[in-house]
DSSP file (Angstrom, degrees, kcal/mol; ACC not computed):
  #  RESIDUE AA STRUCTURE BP1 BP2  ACC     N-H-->O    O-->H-N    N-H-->O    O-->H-N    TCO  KAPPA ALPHA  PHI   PSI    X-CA   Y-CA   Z-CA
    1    1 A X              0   0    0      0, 0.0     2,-0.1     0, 0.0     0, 0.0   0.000 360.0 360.0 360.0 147.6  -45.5  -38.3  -84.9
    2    2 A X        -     0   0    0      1,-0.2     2,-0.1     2,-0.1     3,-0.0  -0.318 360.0-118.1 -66.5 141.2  -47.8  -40.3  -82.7
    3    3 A X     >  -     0   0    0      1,-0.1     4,-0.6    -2,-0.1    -1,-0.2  -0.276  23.4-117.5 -54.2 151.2  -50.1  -38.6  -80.4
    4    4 A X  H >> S+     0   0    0      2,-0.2     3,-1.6     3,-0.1     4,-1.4   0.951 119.6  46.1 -59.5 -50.9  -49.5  -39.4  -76.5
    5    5 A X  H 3>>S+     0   0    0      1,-0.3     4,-2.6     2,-0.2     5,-0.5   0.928 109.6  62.1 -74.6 -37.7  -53.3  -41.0  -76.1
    6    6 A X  H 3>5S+     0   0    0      1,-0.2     4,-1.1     3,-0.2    -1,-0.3   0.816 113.5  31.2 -53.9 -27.8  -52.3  -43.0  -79.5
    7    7 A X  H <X5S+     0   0    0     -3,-1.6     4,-1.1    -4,-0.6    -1,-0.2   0.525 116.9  50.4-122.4   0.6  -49.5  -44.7  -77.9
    8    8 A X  H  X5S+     0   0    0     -4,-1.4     4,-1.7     2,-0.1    -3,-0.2   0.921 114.9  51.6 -84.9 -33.4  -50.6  -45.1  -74.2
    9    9 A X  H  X>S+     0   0    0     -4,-2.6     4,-1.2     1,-0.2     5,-0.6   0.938 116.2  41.9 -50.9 -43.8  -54.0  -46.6  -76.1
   10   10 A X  H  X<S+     0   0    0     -4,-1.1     4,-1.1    -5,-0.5    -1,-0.2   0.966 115.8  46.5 -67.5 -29.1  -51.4  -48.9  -78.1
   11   11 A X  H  X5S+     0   0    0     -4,-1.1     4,-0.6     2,-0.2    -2,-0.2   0.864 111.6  55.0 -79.1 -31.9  -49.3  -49.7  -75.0
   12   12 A X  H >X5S+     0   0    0     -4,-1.7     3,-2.1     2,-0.2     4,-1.6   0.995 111.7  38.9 -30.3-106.3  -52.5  -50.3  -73.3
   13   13 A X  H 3X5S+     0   0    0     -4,-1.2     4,-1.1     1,-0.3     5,-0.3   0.803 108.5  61.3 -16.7 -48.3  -53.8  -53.1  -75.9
   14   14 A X  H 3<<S+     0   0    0     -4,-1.1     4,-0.5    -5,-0.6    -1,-0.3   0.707 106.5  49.7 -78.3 -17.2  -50.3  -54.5  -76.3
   15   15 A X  H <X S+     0   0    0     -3,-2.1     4,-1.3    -4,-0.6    -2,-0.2   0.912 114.7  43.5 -42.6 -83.4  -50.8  -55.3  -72.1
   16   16 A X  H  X>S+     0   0    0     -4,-1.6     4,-1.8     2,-0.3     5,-0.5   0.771 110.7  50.4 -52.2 -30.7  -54.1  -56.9  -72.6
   17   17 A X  H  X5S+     0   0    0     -4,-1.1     4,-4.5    -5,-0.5     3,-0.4   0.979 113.4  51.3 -70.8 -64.7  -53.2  -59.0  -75.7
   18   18 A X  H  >5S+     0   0    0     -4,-0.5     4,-1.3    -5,-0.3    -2,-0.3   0.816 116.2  42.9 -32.1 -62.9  -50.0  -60.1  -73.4
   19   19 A X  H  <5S+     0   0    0     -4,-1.3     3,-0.3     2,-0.2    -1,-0.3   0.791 105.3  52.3 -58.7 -50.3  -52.4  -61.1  -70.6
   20   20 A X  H  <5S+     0   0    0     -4,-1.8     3,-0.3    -3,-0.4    -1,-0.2   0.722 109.1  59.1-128.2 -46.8  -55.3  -62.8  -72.0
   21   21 A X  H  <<S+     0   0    0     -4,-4.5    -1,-0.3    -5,-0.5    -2,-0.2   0.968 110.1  37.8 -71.9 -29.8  -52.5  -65.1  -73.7
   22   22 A X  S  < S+     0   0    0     -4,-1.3    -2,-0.3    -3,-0.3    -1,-0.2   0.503  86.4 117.8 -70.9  -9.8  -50.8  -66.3  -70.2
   23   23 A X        +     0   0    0     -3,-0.3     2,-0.3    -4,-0.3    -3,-0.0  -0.542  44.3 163.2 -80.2 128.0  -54.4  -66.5  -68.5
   24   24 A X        -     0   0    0      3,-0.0     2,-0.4    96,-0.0    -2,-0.0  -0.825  45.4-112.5-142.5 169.7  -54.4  -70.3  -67.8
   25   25 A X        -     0   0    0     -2,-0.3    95,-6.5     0, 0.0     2,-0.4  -0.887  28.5-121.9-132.1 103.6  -56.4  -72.1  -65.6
   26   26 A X        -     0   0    0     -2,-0.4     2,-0.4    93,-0.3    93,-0.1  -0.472  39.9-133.8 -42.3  97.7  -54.4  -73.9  -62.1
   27   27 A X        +     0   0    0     -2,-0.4    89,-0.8    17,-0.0     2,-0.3  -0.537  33.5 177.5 -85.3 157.1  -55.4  -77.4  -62.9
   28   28 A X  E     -A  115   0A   0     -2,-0.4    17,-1.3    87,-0.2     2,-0.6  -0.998  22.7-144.8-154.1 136.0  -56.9  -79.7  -59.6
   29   29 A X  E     -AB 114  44A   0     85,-1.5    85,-4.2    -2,-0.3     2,-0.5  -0.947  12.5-154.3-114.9 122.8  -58.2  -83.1  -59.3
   30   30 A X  E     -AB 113  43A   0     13,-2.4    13,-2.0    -2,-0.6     2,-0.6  -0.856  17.1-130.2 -91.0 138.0  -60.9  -83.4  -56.8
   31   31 A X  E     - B   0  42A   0     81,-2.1    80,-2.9    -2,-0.5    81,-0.4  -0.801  27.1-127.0 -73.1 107.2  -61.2  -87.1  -55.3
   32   32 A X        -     0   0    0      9,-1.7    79,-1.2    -2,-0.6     2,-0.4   0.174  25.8 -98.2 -67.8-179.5  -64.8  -88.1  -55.6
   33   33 A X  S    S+     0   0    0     77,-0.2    -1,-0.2     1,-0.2     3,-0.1  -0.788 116.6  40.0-114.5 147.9  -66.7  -89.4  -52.3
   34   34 A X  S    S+     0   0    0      1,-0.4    -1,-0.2    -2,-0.4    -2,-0.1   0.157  81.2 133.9 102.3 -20.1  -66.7  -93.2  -52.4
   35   35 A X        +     0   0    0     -3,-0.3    -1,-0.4     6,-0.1    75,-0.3  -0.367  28.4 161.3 -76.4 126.2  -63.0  -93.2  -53.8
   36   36 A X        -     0   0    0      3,-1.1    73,-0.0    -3,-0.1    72,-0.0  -0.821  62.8 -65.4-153.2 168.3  -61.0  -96.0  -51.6
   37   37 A X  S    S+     0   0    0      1,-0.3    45,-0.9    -2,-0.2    43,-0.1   0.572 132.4  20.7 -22.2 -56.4  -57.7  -97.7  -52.4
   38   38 A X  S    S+     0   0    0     43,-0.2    40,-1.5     1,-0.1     2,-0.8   0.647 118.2  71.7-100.6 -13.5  -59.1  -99.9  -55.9
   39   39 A X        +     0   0    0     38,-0.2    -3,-1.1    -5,-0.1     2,-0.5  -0.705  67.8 175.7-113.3 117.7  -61.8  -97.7  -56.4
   40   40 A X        -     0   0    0     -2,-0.8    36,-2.2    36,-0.5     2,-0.3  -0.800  16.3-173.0-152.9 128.0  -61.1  -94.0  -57.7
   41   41 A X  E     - C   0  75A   0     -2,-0.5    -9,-1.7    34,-0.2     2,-0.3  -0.734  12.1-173.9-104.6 132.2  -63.2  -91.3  -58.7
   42   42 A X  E     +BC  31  74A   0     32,-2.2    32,-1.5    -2,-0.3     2,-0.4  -0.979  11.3 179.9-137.6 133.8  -61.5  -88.2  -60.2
   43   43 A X  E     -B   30   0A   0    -13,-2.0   -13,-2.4    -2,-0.3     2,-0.6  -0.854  15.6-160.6-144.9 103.6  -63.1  -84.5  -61.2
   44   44 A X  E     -B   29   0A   0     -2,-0.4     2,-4.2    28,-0.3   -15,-0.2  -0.854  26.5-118.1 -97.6 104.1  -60.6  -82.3  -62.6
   45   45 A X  S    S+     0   0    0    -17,-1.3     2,-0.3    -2,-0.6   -16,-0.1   0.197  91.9  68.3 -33.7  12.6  -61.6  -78.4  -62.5
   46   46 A X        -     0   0    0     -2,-4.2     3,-0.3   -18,-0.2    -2,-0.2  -0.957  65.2-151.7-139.6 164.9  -61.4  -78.2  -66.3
   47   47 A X  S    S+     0   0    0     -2,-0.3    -1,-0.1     1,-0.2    -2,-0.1   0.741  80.9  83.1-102.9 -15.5  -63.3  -79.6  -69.1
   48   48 A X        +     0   0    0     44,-0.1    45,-3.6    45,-0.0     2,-0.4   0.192  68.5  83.8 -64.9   6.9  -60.6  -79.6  -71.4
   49   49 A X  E     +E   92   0B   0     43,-0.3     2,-0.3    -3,-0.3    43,-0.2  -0.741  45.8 168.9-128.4 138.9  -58.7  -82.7  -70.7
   50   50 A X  E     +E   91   0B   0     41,-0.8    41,-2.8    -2,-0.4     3,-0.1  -0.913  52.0  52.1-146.1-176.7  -59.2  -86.4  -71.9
   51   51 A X  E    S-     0   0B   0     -2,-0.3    40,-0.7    39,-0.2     2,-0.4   0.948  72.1-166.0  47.5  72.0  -57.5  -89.9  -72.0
   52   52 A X  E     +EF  90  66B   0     14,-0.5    14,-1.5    38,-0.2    38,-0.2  -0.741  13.2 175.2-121.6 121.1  -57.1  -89.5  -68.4
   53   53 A X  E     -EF  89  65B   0     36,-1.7    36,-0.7    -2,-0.4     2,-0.6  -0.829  18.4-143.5-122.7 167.2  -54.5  -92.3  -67.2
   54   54 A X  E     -EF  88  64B   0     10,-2.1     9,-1.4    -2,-0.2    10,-1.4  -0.938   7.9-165.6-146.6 157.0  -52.7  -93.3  -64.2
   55   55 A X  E     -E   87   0B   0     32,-4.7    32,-1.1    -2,-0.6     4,-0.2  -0.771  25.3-133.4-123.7 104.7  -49.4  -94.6  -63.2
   56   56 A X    >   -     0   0    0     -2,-0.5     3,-1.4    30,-0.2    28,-0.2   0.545  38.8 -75.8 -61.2-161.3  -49.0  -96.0  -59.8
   57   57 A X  T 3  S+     0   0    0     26,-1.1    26,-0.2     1,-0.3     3,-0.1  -0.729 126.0  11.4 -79.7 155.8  -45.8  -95.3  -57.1
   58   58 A X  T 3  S+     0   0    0      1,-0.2    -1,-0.3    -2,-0.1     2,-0.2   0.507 101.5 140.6  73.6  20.1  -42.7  -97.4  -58.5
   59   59 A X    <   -     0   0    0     -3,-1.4    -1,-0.2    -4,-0.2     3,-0.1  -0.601  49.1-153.2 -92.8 144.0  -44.8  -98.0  -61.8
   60   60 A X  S    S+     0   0    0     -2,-0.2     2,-0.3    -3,-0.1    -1,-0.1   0.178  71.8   6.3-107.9  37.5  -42.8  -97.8  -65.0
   61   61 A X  S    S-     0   0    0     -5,-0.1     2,-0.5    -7,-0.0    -5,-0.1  -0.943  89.8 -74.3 171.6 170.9  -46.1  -96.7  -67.3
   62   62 A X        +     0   0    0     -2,-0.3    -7,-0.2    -7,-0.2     3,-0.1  -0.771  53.7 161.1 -88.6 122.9  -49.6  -95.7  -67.4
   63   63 A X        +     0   0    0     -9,-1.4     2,-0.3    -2,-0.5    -1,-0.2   0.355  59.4  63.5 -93.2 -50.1  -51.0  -99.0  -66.7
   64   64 A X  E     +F   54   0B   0    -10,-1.4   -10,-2.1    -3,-0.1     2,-0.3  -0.750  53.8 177.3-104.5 118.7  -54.3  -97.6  -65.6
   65   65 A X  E     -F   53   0B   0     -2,-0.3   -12,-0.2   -12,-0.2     2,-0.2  -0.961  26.6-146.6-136.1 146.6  -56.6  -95.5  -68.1
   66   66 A X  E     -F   52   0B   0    -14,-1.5   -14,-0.5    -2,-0.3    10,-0.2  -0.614  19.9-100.5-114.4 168.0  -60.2  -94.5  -66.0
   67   67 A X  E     -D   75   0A   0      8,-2.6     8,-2.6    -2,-0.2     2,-0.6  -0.458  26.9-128.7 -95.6 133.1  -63.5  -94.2  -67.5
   68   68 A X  E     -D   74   0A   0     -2,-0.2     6,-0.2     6,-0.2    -1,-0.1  -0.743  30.5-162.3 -96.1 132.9  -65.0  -90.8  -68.4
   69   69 A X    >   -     0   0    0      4,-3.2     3,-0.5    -2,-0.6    -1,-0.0  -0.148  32.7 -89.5-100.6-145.6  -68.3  -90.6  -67.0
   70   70 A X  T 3  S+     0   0    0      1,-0.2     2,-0.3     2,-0.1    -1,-0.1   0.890 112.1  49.2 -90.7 -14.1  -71.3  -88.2  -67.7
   71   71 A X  T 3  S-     0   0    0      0, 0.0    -1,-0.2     0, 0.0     3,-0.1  -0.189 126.4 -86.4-109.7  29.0  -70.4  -85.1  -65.2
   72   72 A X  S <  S+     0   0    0     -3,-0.5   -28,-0.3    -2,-0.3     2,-0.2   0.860  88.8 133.1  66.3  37.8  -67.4  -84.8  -66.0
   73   73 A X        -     0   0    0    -30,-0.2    -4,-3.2     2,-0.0     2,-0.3  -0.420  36.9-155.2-118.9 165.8  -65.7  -87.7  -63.4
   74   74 A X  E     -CD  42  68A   0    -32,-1.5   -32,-2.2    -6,-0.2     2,-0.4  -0.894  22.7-173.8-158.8 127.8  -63.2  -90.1  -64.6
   75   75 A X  E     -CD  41  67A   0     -8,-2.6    -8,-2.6    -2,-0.3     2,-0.3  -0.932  16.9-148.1-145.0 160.4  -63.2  -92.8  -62.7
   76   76 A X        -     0   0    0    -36,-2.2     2,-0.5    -2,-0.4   -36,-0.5  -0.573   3.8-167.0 -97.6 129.0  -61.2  -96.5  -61.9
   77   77 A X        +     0   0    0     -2,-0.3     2,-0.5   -38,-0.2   -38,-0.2  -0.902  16.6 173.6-117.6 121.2  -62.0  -99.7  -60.8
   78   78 A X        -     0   0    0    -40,-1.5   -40,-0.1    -2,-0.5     3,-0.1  -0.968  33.7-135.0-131.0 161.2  -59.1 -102.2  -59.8
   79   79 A X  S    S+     0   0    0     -2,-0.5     2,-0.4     1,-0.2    -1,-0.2   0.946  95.4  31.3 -52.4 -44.1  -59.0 -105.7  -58.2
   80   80 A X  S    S-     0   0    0    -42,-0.1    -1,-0.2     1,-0.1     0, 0.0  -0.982 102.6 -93.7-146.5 135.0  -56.1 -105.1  -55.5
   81   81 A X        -     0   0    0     -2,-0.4     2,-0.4    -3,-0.1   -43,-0.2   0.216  56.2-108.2 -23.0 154.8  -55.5 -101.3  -53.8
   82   82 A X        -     0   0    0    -45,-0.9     2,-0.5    -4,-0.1    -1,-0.1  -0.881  19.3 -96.5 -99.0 171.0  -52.9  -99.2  -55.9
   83   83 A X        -     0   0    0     -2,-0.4   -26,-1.1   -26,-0.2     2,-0.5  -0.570  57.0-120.9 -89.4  69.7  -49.7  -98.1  -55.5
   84   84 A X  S    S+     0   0    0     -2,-0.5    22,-0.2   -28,-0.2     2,-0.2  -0.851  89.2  52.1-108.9 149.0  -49.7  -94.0  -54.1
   85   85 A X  S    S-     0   0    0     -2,-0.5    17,-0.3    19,-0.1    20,-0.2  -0.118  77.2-164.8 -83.8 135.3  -48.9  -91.7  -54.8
   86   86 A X  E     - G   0 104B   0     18,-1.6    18,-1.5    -2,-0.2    17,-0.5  -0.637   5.2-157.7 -88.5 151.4  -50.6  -91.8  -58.8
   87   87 A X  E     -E   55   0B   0    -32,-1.1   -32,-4.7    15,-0.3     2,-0.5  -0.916  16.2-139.8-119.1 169.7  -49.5  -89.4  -61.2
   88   88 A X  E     -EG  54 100B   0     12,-4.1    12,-1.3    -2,-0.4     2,-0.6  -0.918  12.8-163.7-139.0 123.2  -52.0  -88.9  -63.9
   89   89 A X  E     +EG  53  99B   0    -36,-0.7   -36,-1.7    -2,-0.5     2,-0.4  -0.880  22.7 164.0-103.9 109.1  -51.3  -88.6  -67.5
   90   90 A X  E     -EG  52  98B   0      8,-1.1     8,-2.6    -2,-0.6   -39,-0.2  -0.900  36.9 -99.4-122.7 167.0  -54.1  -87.1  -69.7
   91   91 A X  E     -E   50   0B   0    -41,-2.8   -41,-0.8   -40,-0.7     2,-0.4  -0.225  26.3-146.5 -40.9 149.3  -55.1  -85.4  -73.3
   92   92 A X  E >   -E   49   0B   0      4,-0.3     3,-1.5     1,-0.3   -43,-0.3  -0.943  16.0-132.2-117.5 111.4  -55.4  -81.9  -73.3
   93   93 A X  T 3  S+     0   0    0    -45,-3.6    -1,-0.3    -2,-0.4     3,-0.1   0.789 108.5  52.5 -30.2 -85.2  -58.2  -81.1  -75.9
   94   94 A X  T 3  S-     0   0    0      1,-0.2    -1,-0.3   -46,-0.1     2,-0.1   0.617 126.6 -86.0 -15.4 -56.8  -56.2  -78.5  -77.6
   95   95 A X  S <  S+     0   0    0     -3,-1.5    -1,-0.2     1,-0.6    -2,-0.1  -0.468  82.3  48.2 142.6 171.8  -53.5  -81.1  -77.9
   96   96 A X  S    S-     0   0    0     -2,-0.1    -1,-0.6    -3,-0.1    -4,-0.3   0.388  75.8 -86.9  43.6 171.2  -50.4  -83.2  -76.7
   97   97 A X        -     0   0    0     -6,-0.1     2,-0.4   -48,-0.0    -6,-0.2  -0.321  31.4-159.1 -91.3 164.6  -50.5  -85.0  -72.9
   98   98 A X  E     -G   90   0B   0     -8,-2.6    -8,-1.1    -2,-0.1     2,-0.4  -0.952  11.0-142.0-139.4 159.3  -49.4  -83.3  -70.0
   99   99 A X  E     -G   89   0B   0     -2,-0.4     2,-0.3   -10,-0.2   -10,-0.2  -0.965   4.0-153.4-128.3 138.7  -48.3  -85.4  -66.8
  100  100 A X  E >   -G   88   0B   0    -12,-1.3   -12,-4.1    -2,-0.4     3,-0.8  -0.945  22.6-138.6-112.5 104.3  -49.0  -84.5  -63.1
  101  101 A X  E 3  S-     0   0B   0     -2,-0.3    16,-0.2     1,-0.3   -14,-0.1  -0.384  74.6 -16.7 -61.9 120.9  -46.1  -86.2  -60.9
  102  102 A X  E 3  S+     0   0B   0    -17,-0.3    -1,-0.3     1,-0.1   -15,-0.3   0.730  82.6 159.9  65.9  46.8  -47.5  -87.8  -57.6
  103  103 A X  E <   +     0   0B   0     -3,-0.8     2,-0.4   -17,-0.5   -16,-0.1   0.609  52.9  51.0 -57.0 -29.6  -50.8  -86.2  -57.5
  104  104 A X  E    S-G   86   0B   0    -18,-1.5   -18,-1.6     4,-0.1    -1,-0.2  -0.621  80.4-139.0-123.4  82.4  -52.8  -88.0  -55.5
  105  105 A X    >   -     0   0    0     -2,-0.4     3,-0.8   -20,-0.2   -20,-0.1   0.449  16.4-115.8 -15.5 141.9  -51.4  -89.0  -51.9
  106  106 A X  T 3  S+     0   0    0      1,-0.2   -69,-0.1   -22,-0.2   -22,-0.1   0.892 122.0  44.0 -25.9 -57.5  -51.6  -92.2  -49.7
  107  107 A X  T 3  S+     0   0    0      2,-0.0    -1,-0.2   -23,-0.0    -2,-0.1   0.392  85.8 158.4 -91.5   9.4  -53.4  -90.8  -47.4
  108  108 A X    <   -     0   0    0     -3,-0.8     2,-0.3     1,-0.1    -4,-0.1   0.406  31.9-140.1  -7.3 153.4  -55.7  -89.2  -50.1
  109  109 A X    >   -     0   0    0    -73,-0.0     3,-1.0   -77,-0.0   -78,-0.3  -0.948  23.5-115.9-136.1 124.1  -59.6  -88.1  -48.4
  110  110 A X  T 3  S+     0   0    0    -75,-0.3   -78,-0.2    -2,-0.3   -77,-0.2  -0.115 106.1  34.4 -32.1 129.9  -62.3  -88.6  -50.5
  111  111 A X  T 3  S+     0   0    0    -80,-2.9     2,-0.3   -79,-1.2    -1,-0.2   0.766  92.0 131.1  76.6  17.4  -63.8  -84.7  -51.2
  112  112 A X    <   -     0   0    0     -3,-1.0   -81,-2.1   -81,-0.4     2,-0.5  -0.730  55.9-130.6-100.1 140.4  -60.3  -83.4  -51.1
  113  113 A X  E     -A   30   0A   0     -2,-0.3     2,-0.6   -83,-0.2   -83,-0.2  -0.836  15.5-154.9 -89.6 133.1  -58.8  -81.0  -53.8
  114  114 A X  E     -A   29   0A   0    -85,-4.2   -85,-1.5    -2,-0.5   -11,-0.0  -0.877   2.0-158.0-101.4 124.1  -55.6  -81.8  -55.4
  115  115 A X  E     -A   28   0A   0     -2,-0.6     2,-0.2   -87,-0.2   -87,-0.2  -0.580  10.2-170.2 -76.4 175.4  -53.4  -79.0  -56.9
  116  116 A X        -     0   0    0    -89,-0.8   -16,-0.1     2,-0.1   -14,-0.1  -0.639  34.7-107.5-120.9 160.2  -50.8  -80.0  -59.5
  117  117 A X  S    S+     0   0    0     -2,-0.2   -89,-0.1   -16,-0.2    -2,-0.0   0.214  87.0  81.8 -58.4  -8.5  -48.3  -77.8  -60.8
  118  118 A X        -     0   0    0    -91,-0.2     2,-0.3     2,-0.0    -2,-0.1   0.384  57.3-150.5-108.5-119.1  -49.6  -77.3  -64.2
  119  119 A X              0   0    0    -94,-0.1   -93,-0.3   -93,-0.1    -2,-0.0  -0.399 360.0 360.0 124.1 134.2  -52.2  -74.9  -65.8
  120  120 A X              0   0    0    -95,-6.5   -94,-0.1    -2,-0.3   -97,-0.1   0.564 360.0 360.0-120.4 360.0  -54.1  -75.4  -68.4
Protein backbone atom coordinates (compact mmCIF):
# COMPACT_ATOMS: atom_id res chain seq x y z
CA UNK A 1 0.00 0.00 0.00
CA UNK A 2 1.08 3.52 -0.88
CA UNK A 3 2.44 5.67 1.65
CA UNK A 4 0.34 9.04 2.40
CA UNK A 5 3.43 11.43 1.22
CA UNK A 6 3.64 8.90 -1.92
CA UNK A 7 0.29 9.75 -3.05
CA UNK A 8 -0.13 13.50 -1.97
CA UNK A 9 3.56 13.77 -3.94
CA UNK A 10 1.70 11.95 -6.92
CA UNK A 11 -1.52 14.00 -6.59
CA UNK A 12 0.68 16.93 -6.39
CA UNK A 13 2.65 16.25 -9.83
CA UNK A 14 -0.56 15.11 -11.51
CA UNK A 15 -1.84 19.05 -10.64
CA UNK A 16 1.24 20.57 -12.09
CA UNK A 17 1.35 18.33 -15.23
CA UNK A 18 -2.59 19.45 -15.63
CA UNK A 19 -1.58 23.09 -15.29
CA UNK A 20 1.46 23.65 -17.30
CA UNK A 21 -0.69 21.99 -20.18
CA UNK A 22 -3.72 24.69 -20.13
CA UNK A 23 -1.10 27.61 -19.48
CA UNK A 24 -1.75 29.61 -22.70
CA UNK A 25 -0.89 32.89 -23.44
CA UNK A 26 -4.34 35.65 -23.85
CA UNK A 27 -3.47 36.67 -27.38
CA UNK A 28 -3.63 40.94 -28.13
CA UNK A 29 -2.86 42.93 -31.13
CA UNK A 30 -1.35 46.22 -30.28
CA UNK A 31 -2.02 48.94 -33.15
CA UNK A 32 1.25 50.50 -33.95
CA UNK A 33 1.57 54.56 -33.84
CA UNK A 34 1.24 55.81 -37.46
CA UNK A 35 -1.62 53.13 -38.10
CA UNK A 36 -4.61 55.26 -40.04
CA UNK A 37 -7.47 53.94 -42.09
CA UNK A 38 -5.05 52.26 -45.31
CA UNK A 39 -2.12 52.12 -43.33
CA UNK A 40 -1.90 49.44 -40.46
CA UNK A 41 0.65 48.46 -38.18
CA UNK A 42 -0.01 45.37 -35.97
CA UNK A 43 2.26 43.80 -32.86
CA UNK A 44 0.70 40.84 -31.46
CA UNK A 45 2.00 39.90 -27.76
CA UNK A 46 3.35 36.52 -29.05
CA UNK A 47 6.01 35.47 -31.24
CA UNK A 48 4.35 32.44 -32.29
CA UNK A 49 2.06 33.41 -34.99
CA UNK A 50 2.65 33.93 -38.86
CA UNK A 51 0.75 34.46 -42.27
CA UNK A 52 -1.01 37.19 -40.55
CA UNK A 53 -4.09 38.14 -42.79
CA UNK A 54 -7.03 40.38 -42.68
CA UNK A 55 -10.54 40.35 -43.74
CA UNK A 56 -12.42 43.60 -43.80
CA UNK A 57 -16.28 44.31 -42.25
CA UNK A 58 -18.82 42.64 -44.89
CA UNK A 59 -15.70 40.93 -46.58
CA UNK A 60 -16.22 37.40 -47.74
CA UNK A 61 -12.26 36.37 -47.38
CA UNK A 62 -8.93 37.34 -46.29
CA UNK A 63 -8.20 39.69 -49.02
CA UNK A 64 -5.48 41.38 -47.13
CA UNK A 65 -2.14 39.48 -46.01
CA UNK A 66 0.39 42.23 -44.10
CA UNK A 67 4.10 42.22 -44.21
CA UNK A 68 6.15 40.81 -41.31
CA UNK A 69 8.62 43.25 -40.33
CA UNK A 70 11.86 42.90 -38.25
CA UNK A 71 10.40 43.55 -34.55
CA UNK A 72 8.01 41.58 -34.69
CA UNK A 73 5.11 44.14 -36.47
CA UNK A 74 3.09 43.01 -39.27
CA UNK A 75 2.04 45.66 -41.08
CA UNK A 76 -0.45 46.82 -44.32
CA UNK A 77 -0.50 49.22 -46.80
CA UNK A 78 -3.84 49.89 -48.96
CA UNK A 79 -4.88 52.44 -51.59
CA UNK A 80 -8.51 53.30 -50.20
CA UNK A 81 -9.27 53.14 -46.08
CA UNK A 82 -10.73 49.60 -45.03
CA UNK A 83 -13.68 48.22 -44.02
CA UNK A 84 -13.78 47.97 -39.74
CA UNK A 85 -14.03 46.15 -37.93
CA UNK A 86 -10.92 43.53 -39.37
CA UNK A 87 -10.75 40.17 -38.18
CA UNK A 88 -7.36 38.73 -38.57
CA UNK A 89 -6.54 35.34 -39.62
CA UNK A 90 -2.97 34.05 -38.95
CA UNK A 91 -0.53 30.81 -38.72
CA UNK A 92 0.13 29.60 -35.47
CA UNK A 93 3.81 28.20 -35.49
CA UNK A 94 2.89 25.05 -33.84
CA UNK A 95 0.26 24.69 -36.56
CA UNK A 96 -3.22 25.26 -38.22
CA UNK A 97 -4.86 29.08 -38.39
CA UNK A 98 -6.80 30.53 -35.82
CA UNK A 99 -9.25 33.57 -36.60
CA UNK A 100 -9.96 36.59 -34.40
CA UNK A 101 -13.61 37.91 -35.30
CA UNK A 102 -13.75 41.84 -35.46
CA UNK A 103 -10.67 42.60 -33.70
CA UNK A 104 -9.80 45.78 -34.56
CA UNK A 105 -12.53 48.65 -34.22
CA UNK A 106 -13.57 51.69 -36.35
CA UNK A 107 -12.69 53.85 -34.10
CA UNK A 108 -9.35 51.93 -33.40
CA UNK A 109 -6.29 54.50 -31.55
CA UNK A 110 -3.07 54.04 -32.69
CA UNK A 111 -1.01 52.62 -29.27
CA UNK A 112 -4.16 50.82 -28.22
CA UNK A 113 -4.20 47.04 -27.12
CA UNK A 114 -6.62 44.75 -28.56
CA UNK A 115 -7.76 41.58 -26.74
CA UNK A 116 -9.24 38.70 -28.74
CA UNK A 117 -10.86 35.81 -27.39
CA UNK A 118 -8.26 33.29 -28.05
CA UNK A 119 -4.96 32.12 -26.36
CA UNK A 120 -2.28 30.85 -27.61
Amino acid sequence: MASRSSIVLATVMLAALFAVGFCTTPLTFQVGKGSKPGHLILTPNVATISDVEIKEHGGDDFSFTLKEGPTGTWTLDTKAPLKYPLCIRFAVKSGGYRIADDVIPADFKAGTTYKTTLSI
